[in-house]
C-alpha positions, -999 to 999 in steps of 0.1 A, spaced: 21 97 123 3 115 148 -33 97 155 -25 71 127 -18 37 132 12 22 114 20 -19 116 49 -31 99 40 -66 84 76 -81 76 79 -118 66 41 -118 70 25 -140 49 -2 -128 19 -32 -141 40 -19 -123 74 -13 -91 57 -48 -95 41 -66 -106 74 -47 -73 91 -57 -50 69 -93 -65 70 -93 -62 107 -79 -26 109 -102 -11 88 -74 6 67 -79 34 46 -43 37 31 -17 8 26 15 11 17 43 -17 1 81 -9 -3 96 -34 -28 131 -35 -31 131 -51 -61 115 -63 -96 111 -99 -83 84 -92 -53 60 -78 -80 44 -111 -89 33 -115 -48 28 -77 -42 4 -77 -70 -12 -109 -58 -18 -92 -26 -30 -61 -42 -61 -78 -61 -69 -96 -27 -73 -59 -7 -96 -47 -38 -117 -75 -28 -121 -66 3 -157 -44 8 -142 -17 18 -110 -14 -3 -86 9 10 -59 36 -17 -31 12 -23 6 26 -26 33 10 -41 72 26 -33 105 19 -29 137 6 -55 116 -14 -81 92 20 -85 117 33 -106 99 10 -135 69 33 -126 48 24 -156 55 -13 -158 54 -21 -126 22 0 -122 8 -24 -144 20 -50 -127 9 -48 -93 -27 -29 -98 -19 -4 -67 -37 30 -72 -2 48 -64 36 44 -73 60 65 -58 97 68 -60 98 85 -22 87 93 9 82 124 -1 62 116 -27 41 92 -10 29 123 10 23 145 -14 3 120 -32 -17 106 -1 -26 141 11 -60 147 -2 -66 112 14 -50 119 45 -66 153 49 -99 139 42 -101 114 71 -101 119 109 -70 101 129 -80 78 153 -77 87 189 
């Protein structure tokens, strides 16, 4: 976490959590789904951020990963991952490859 900014956007709505990530400029956004049901809304929210011009990697973790290749499908994100642990293996190239913001 050091130099990164991390928001936690609970029982925000799809347009907030759109217009926030617009705002910040994000270059890496991360959903935990706990389960199969929130896929529909995740994945609305998904092809809204790869509108945006500057579309930043979209991650996708948490119970309902575990149907990895369905639920890939489902939502568009760029990354499914099972753990946190995984989610920084897999984002490393992309965190290594920007500067932290002071």
């Amino acid at each position: 976490q050091e130099g990164w900014e991390v928001e936690l956007q609970l029982e925000q709505s799809s347009d907030e959590i759109v217009e926030a990530v617009r705002r910040a400029g994000a270059h890496l956004v991360g959903f935990t789904v706990g389960r199969e049901a929130s896929r529909d809304r995740i994945g609305s929210i998904v092809t809204r951020l790869k509108d945006l011009p500057d579309t930043p990697t979209l991650l996708v973790g948490g119970v309902a990963s575990s149907l990895r290749d369905e639920f890939a499908i489902g939502t568009g994100a760029d990354l499914i991952v099972s753990s946190i642990e995984e989610a920084l293996e897999q984002t490393m190239p992309i965190r290594t490859s920007l500067k932290p913001r002071d």
